[in-house]
Phi, psi and omega in degrees: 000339187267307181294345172297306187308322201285327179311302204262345137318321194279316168292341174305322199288317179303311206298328177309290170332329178244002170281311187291326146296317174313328186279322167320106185253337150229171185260161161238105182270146144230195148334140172194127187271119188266340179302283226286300180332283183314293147346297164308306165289005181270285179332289212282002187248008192292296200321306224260339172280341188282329201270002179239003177050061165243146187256114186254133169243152185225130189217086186259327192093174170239350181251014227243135167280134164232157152296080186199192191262124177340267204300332174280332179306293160351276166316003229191251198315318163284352160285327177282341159294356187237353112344286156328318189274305200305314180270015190234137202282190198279101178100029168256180184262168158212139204213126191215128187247085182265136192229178180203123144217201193332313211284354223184145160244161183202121173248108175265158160219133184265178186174117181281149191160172148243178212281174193263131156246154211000305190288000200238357210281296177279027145254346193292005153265019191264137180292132159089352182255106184310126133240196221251126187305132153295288201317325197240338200058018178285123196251117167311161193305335190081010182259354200289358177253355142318299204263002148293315154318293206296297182340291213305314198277354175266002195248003207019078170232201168193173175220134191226126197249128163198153193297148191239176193285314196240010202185232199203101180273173137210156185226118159287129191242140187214092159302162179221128175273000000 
């Protein structure tokens, strides 16, 4: 019963959440240092990566700028780090790489694991669609790679997921205008 409850909070909260970007017709974006951003949200997740025996590494820069808005980038980087952490088994990596250049900014995040599959690969931006956690067979609300989709395109940016050799990649992209 708890773990149902705790289930059906998290989705009122996405959905709140995504009623509440859906709503956003521009952002009040400024200057934002995405190295100090990125950073942060690696801190608050350090406990739940120790507790998963996962090795997180990092290529942050110490300046690198996008135009955008704090708390939704914020939302939008931590679901996918929390994806990451959720898929990826015990003593394996997660790797989060941010570059920069004139054209683009690109924050990848990596993950050892396993690939997403084939059949699930042109839905996983679909609201609600789920897959089942390895570790628990738990599945999530499905909304947290939507509402990364909607950030990425109010940010006129994108996200792009796609299997790798040893994992999972995704990559966030910030054009620069």
């Amino acid at each position: 019963i708890t773990q149902q409850t705790d289930k059906l909070q998290l989705l009122i909260e996405r959905l709140l959440l995504l009623a509440r970007l859906e709503q956003q017709q521009h952002l009040q974006t400024q200057p934002l240092n995405l190295s100090i951003l990125t950073a942060n949200i690696i801190e608050q997740k350090k406990a739940q990566c120790q507790q998963s025996q996962l090795h997180l590494t990092h290529h942050l820069g110490n300046d690198v700028r996008v135009e955008g808005e704090a708390f939704w980038l914020e939302q939008a980087i931590s679901n996918i780090l929390d994806n990451a952490i959720e898929f990826t088994p015990q003593g394996k990596s997660i790797t989060l790489n941010l570059t920069q250049s004139p054209q683009q900014t690109t924050l990848m995040i990596n993950n050892q694991g396993q690939h997403i599959p084939d059949y699930a690969l042109p839905r996983i931006f679909e609201r609600y669609y789920s897959l089942a956690r390895p570790n628990s067979q738990y599945k999530s609300t499905g909304l947290g790679l939507t509402l990364v989709q909607e950030v990425m395109a109010l940010h006129q940016g994108h996200v792009i997921i796609h299997n790798t050799d040893d994992g999972v990649s995704v990559t966030l992209v910030f054009f620069h205008h």
